[in-house]
N, C-alpha and C positions, 0 to 999 in steps of 0.2 A: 381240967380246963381244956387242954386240948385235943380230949375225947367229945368232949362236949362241942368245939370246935367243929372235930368231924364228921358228929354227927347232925350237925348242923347243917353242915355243907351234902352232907349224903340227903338230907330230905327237901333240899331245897333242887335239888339237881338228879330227883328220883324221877324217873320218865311218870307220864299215865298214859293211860290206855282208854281207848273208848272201847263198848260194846258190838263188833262186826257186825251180828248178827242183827242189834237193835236199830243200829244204820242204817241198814238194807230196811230194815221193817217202817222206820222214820220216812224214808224216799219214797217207800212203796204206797205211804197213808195220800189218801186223794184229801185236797183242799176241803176245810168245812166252807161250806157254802152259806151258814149263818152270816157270817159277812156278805153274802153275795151283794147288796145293794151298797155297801161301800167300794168294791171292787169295778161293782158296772159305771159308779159315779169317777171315779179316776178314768177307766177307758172313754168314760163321754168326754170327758176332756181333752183325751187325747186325739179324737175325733172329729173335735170344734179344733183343738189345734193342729191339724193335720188339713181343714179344711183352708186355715189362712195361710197356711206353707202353701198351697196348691196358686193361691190368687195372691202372693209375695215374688214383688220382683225384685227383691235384693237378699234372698237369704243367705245368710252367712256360713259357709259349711266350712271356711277355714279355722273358724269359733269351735265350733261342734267339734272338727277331726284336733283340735289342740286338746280339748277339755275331754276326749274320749282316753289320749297319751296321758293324762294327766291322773286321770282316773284310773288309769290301767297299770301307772306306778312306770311305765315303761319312757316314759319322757327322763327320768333321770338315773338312765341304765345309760350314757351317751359312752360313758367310754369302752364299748361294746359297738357290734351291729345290731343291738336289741331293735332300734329303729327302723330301719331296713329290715330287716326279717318282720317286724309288727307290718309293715306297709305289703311285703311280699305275703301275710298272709290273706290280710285283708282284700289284697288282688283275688287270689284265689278265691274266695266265697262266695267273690262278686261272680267270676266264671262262671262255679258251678253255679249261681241262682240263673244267670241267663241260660246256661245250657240246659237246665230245669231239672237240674238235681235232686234227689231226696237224700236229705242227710242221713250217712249210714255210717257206722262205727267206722269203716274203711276211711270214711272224708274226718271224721274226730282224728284217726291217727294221724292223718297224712296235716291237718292243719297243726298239730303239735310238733310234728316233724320238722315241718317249715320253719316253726318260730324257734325250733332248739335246734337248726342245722345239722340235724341227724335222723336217720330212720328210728322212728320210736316203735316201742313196744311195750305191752302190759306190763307194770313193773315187778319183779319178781324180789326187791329188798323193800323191808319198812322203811317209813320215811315220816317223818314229824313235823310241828308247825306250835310253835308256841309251848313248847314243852308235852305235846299230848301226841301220841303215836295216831296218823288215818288207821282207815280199815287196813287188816289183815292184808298180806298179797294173796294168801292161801283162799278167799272169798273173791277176786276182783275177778277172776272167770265168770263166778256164778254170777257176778254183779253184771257184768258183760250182757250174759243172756238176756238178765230180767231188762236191763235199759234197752234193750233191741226188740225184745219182744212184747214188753209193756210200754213202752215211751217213744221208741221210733218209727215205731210201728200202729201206734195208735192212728187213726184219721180222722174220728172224731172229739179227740182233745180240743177244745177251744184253743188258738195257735200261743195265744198270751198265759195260757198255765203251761202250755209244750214248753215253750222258750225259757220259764220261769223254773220247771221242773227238770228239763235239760241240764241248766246252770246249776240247781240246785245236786245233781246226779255227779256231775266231772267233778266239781270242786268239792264236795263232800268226800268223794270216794281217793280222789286223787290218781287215775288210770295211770299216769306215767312219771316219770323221774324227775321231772321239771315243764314248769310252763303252764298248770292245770288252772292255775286262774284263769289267765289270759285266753287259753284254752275253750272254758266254758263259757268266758263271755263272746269271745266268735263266736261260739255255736249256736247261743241264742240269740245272736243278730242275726245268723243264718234263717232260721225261725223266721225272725221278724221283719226282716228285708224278702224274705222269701214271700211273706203276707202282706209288700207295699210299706207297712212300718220303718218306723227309723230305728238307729240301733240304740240299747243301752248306754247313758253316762250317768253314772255313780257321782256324787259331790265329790269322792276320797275314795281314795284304792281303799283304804280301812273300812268304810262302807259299802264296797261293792264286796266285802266278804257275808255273802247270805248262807253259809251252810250251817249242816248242823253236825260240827265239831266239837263239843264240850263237853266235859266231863261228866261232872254231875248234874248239871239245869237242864229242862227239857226245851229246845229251840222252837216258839211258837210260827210255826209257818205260813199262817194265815200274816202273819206283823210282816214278813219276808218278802212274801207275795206283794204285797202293799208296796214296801219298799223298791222292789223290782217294777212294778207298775208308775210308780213314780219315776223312776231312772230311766223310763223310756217320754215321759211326759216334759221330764228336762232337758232330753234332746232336742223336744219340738220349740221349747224356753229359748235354749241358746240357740239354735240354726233361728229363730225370730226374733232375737234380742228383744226379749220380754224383760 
């Protein structure tokens, strides 16, 4: 009985593992464009609502910046400065977009930095989330390169799959020790404020998780995409109380 016991407790509490390599190959696959015309029917929307934010003369941004904390799971971290450091990152992104920055791995650490009140750096131990280990640390170099030279370096990316693919690149890979949510959704408001857009708000920090983290099911990205496309459409919702 009470081998049975432990081994009950050993398989319940046996880590997994994803495939590094297959990670890397998953981020790397470009959007099928077979949805294309459901994607460009969200961005039309986002575009008619983006035209009544322009001619609104009461829009609500203190709605927006609550339900962004809200989404970002960071609203009830208070007994912390998690707050203050979210506000001092968001100053920052605002900076570099007016002093006309191009986001470059350099601006990804230094906004992680900010938010975890320490100089960060590529993390060099495993680290887990739901019982499944991210990629390898021994791969996040070589993940480094491909995001710099395939993603942030792209200029003809359409800005709404950069933003989407960004987010989906940080929080997948997990670059540093703490913060990589939060992390990647800066990054792709960076994107999207950078392109006049508003930033992402998610319904739920549980659904602002888009990566593809799991074990054995294959994460359809096109569903992701959509998802992310919407989160930016909600924004324009609540700053109009639609």
């Amino acid at each position: 009985m009470i081998m049975k016991m432990f081994s009950s407790f050993k398989l319940r509490n046996r880590k997994k593992f994803v495939n590094s390599k297959e990670v890397l190959e998953y981020l790397l696959t470009p959007l099928d464009q077979s949805q294309g015309d459901v994607f460009k029917e969200v961005i039309r929307e986002i575009e008619q609502l983006e035209i009544r934010l322009i001619a609104s003369t009461s829009p609500n941004w203190a709605k927006l910046a609550k339900s962004r904390l809200l989404s970002s799971n960071t609203a009830s971290r208070a007994i912390d400065d998690s707050l203050a450091r979210w506000d001092e990152a968001n100053r920052y992104i605002s900076e570099c977009i007016q002093d006309e920055k191009k986001l470059s791995f350099e601006i990804i650490t230094k906004i992680n930095s900010i938010y975890n009140a320490k100089n960060s750096k590529i993390r060099e131990t495993p680290i887990y989330g739901g019982g499944i280990e991210f990629i390898r640390p021994q791969y996040l170099e070589e993940a480094k390169v491909l995001l710099i030279d395939k993603l942030l370096s792209d200029v003809d990316m359409c800005f709404y799959e950069k933003a989407f693919h960004l987010y989906q690149w940080i929080v997948s890979l997990h670059f540093f020790d703490n913060g990589n949510g939060r992390t990647s959704r800066l990054c792709a408001d960076y994107i999207l404020m950078q392109n006049g857009k508003l930033p992402i708000c998610f319904q739920s920090s549980v659904r602002s998780h888009v990566a593809q983290m799991l074990e054995d099911r294959t994460v359809n990205k096109e569903d992701k995409y959509l998802s992310f496309l919407k989160a930016i459409k909600r924004s324009y919702e609540i700053v109009l109380e639609i």
